[in-house]
C-alpha positions as CSV (number, residue, x, y, z in Angstrom):
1,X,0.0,0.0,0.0
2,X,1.8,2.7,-1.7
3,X,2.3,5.9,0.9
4,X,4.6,8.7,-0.8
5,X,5.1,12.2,-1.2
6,X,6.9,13.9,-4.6
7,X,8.1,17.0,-5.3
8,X,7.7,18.3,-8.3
9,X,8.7,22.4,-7.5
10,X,11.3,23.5,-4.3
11,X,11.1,27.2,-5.3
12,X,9.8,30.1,-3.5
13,X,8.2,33.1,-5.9
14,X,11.3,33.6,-7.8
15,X,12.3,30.6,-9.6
16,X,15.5,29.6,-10.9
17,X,16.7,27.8,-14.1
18,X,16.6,24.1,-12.2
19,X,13.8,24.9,-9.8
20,X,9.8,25.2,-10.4
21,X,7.4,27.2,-8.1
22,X,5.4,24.9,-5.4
23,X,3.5,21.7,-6.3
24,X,3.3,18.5,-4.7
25,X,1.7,15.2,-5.7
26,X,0.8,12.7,-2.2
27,X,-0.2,9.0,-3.6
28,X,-1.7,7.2,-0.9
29,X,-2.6,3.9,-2.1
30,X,-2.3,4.9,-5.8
31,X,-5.2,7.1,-5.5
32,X,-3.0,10.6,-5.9
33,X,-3.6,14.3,-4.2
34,X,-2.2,17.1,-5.8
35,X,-1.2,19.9,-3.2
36,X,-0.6,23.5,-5.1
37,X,0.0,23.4,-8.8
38,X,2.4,26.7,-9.3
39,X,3.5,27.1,-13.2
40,X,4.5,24.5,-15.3
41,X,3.0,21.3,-12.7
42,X,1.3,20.0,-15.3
43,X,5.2,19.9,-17.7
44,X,6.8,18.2,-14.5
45,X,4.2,15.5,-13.7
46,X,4.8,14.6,-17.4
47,X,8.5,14.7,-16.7
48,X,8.4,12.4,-13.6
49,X,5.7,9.8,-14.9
50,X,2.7,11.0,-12.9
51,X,-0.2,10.7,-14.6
52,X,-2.7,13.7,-15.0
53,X,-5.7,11.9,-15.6
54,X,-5.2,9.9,-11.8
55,X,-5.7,13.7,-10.1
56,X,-9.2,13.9,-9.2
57,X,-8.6,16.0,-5.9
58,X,-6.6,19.8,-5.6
59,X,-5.2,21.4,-2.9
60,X,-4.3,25.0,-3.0
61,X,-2.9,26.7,0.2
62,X,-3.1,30.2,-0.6
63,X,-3.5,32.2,-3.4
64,X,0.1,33.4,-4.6
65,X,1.0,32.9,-7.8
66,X,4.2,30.6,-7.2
67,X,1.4,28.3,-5.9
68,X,-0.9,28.9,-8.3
69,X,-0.4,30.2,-11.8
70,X,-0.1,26.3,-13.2
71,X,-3.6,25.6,-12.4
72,X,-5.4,27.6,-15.4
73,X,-2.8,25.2,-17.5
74,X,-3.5,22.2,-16.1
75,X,-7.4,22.7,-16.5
76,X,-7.1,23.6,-20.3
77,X,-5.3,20.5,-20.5
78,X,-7.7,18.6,-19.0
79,X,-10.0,20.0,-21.3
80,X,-8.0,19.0,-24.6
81,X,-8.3,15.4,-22.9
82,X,-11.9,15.0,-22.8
83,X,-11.8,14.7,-19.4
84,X,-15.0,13.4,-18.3
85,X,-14.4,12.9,-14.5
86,X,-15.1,15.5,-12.0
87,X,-12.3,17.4,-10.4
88,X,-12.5,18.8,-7.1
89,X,-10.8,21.7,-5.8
90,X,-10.3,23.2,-2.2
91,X,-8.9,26.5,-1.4
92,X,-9.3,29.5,-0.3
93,X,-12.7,31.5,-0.9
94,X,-11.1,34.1,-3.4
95,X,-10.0,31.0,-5.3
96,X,-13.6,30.7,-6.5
97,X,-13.8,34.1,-8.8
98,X,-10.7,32.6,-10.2
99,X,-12.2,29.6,-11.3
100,X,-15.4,31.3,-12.5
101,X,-13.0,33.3,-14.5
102,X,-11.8,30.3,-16.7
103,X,-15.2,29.0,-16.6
104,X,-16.3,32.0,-18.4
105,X,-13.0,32.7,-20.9
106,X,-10.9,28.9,-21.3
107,X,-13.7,26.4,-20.8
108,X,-14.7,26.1,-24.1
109,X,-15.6,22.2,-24.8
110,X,-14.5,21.4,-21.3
111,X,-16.9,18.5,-20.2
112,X,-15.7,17.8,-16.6
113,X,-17.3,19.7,-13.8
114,X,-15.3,21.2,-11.5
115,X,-16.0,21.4,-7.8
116,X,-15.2,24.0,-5.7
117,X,-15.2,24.0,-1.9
118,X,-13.7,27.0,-0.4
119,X,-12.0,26.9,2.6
120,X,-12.6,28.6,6.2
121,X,-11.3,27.4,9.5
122,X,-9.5,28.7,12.7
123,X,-8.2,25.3,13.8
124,X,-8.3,21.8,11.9
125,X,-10.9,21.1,10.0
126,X,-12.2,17.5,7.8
127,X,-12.7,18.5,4.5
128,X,-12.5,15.1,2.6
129,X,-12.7,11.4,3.6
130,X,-13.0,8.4,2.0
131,X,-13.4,4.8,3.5
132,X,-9.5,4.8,4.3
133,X,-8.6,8.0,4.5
134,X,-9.3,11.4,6.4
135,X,-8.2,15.2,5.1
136,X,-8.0,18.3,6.8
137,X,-6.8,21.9,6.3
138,X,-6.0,23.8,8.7
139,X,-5.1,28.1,9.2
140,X,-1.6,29.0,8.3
141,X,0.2,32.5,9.3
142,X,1.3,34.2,5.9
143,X,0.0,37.4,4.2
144,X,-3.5,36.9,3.1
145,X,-5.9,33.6,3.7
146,X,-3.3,30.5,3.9
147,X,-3.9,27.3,4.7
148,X,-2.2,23.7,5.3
149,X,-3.3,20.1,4.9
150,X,-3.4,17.0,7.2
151,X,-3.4,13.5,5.4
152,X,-4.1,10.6,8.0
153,X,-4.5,7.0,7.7
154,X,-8.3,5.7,9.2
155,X,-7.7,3.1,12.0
156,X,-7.9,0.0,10.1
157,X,-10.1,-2.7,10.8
158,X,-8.6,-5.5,13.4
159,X,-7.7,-8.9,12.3
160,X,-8.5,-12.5,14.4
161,X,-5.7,-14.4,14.9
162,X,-6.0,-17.1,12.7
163,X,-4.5,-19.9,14.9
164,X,-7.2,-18.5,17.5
165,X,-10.2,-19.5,15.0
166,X,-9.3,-22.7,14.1
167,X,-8.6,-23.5,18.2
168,X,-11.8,-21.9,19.4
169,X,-14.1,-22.9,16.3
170,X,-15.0,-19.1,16.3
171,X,-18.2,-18.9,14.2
172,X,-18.5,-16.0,11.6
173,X,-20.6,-13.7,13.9
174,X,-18.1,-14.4,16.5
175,X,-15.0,-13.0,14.1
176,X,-17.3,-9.9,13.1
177,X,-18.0,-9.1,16.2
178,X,-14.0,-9.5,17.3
179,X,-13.1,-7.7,14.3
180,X,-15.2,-4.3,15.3
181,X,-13.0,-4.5,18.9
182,X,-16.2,-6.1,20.7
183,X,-16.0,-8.9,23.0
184,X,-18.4,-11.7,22.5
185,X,-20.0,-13.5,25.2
186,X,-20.9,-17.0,24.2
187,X,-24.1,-18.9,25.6
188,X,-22.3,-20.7,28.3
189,X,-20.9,-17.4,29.3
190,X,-17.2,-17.9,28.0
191,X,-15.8,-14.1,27.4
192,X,-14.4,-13.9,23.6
193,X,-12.1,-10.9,24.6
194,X,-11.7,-8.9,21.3
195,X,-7.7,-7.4,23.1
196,X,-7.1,-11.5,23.5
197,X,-8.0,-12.7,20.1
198,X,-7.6,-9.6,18.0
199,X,-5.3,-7.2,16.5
200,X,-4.3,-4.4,14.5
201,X,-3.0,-5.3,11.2
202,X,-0.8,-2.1,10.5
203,X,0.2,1.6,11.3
204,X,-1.8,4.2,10.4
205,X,0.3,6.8,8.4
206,X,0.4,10.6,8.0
207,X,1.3,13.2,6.2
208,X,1.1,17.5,7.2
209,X,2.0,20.1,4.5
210,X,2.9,23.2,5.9
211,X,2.9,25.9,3.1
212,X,4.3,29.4,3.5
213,X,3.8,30.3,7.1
214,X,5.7,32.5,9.8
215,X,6.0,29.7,13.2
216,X,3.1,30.3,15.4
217,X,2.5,28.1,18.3
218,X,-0.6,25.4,17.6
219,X,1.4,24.6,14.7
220,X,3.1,21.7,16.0
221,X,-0.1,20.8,17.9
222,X,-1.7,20.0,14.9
223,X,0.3,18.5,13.1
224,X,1.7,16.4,16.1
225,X,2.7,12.9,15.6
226,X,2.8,12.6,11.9
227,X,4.6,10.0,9.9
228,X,6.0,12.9,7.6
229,X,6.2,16.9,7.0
230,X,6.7,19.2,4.8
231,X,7.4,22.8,6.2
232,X,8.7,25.6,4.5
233,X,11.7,27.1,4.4
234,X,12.1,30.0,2.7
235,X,15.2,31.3,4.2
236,X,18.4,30.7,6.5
237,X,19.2,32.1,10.1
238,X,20.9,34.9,9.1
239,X,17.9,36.1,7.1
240,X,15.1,35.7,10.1
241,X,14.6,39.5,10.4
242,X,13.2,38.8,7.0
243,X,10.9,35.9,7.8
244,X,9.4,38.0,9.8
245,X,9.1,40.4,8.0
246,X,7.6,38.1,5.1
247,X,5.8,36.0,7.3
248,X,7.4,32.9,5.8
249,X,10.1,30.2,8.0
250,X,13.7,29.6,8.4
251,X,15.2,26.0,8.6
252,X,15.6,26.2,11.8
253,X,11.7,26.8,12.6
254,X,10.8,23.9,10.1
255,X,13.0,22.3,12.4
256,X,11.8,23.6,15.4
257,X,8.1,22.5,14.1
258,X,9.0,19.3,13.5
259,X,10.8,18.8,17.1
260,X,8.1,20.0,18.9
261,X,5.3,18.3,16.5
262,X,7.3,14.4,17.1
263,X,7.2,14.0,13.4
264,X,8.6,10.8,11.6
265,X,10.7,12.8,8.8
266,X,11.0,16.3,8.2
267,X,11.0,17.5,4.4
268,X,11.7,21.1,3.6
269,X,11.8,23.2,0.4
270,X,10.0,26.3,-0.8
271,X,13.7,27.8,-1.2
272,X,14.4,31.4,-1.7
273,X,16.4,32.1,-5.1
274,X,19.3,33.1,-3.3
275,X,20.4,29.7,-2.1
276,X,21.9,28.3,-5.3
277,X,23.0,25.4,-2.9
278,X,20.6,24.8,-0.6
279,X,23.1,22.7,2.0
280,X,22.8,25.1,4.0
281,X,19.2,24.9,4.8
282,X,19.2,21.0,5.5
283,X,22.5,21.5,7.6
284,X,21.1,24.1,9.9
285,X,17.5,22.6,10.1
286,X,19.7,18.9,11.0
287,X,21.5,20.4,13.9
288,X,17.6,20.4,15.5
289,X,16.0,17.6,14.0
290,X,18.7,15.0,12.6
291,X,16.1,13.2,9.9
292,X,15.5,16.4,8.0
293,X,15.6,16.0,3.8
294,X,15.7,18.8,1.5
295,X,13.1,18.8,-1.5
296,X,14.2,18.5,-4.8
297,X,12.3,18.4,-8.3
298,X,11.5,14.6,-8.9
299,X,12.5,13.4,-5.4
300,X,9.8,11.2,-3.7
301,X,9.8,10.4,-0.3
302,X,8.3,7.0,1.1
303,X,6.7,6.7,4.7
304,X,7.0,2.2,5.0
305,X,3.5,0.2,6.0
306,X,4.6,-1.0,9.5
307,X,2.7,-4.5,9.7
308,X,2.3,-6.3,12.9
């Protein structure tokens, strides 16, 4: 059960010949997410094999155009490809004039239906689930409405022990009812107990995308405990007069976030254009959190299925 994370743009708003503006694609079980779609997504995804017609779901955090201006692209394309499918789209309110706007100029012969749901929350939020899988944004700190996204894992349903079955001559009621974490009580009174004869099959797994955002302090609260993060980081130490300024991150506060947060793996990009090497930033965020990975166009990142 495929669980990854690719980056397909590491740039901040001014991009550089080997770097593209933010986008993201998350496959969770080959069913794939993509989070922000700034220009040319739609040329790297076709670069790196990802195929455009498996993206039924869009995330945008906020409504700058390194995070953005590859989305109008994309949906043209989709058009040219008869796409038939619905797509659905969450963002931020304003981000709903923008998509009336191509409705009304570049949708000619576009047969898909696009869904919009706009985005408004002061703490996390569901916005999607699915039998397996939960979604939810939650309120960045940047200029204008930002937001991030939470990617967990449902609970999954417990297994019997098999060698426990064929001992007990559990009947099929008996294993459903086991299965929901119930203990059965059999007709002669003998307790079934559902810790005893059950367990869980596998981990849960996580992902947190932290967009552009100055640190704030429920930050690592809600995104605490997940497999895998991406956090911005815009600039170095020496520059965090100007996150501040910005309202974007340094390493070391993707770090920071990440420490605080007890994530699994820490993955930062969203690089200002001034670090042609971007050592630096995975160095300093390191020397806080030690499993810390610098994005890079075409680089995926695997959280593992822990089976027990």
């Amino acid at each position: 059960m495929n669980f990854s994370f690719t980056t397909l743009g590491t740039a901040s708003a001014l991009p550089i010949a080997n770097r593209y503006p933010s986008a993201h694609v998350l496959n969770i079980r080959e069913r794939l997410f993509l989070i922000d779609c700034g220009e040319g997504t739609q040329l790297q995804m076709r670069k790196y094999d990802i195929p455009l017609t498996k993206i039924v779901n869009i995330f945008i955090s906020h409504l700058h155009g390194d995070h953005l201006f590859g989305l109008f692209g994309l949906l043209s394309t989709y058009g040219l490809m008869n796409r038939l499918a619905p797509l659905y789209i969450y963002g931020p309110k304003g981000l709903g004039q923008i998509l009336e706007f191509f409705n009304l100029h570049f949708a000619e012969g576009v047969k898909y239906e696009i869904i919009f749901t706009p985005l408004s929350c002061q703490s996390p939020e569901m916005i999607h689930s699915t039998n397996n899988l939960e979604i939810y944004s939650f309120p960045l700190r940047h200029r204008g409405e930002t937001y991030g996204f939470l990617f967990r894992e449902k609970e999954p349903m417990l297994n019997v022990k098999r060698e426990l079955i064929e001992e007990h001559a559990l009947t099929l009621r008996e294993i459903g009812s086991l299965k929901q974490g119930e203990d059965y009580i059999r007709e002669d009174g003998t307790i079934l107990s559902a810790a005893e004869f059950a367990y869980k099959p596998w981990q849960p797994r996580s992902f947190a995308y932290c967009s552009d955002t100055a640190p704030f302090a429920n930050l690592a609260k809600w995104v605490s405990g997940v497999d895998l993060l991406y956090h911005e980081a815009t600039f170095a130490d020496d520059l965090k007069e100007l996150a501040k300024k910005t309202l974007h991150s340094t390493a070391t506060d993707a770090a920071m976030c990440a420490k605080e947060a007890g994530a699994g793996k820490l993955v930062i990009g969203h690089y200002s254009s001034r670090y042609r090497n971007r050592s630096i930033l995975c160095q300093q965020a390191r020397e806080i959190f030690p499993n810390t990975h610098s994005a890079e166009e075409g680089k995926v990142f695997e959280v593992p299925l822990i089976k027990f």
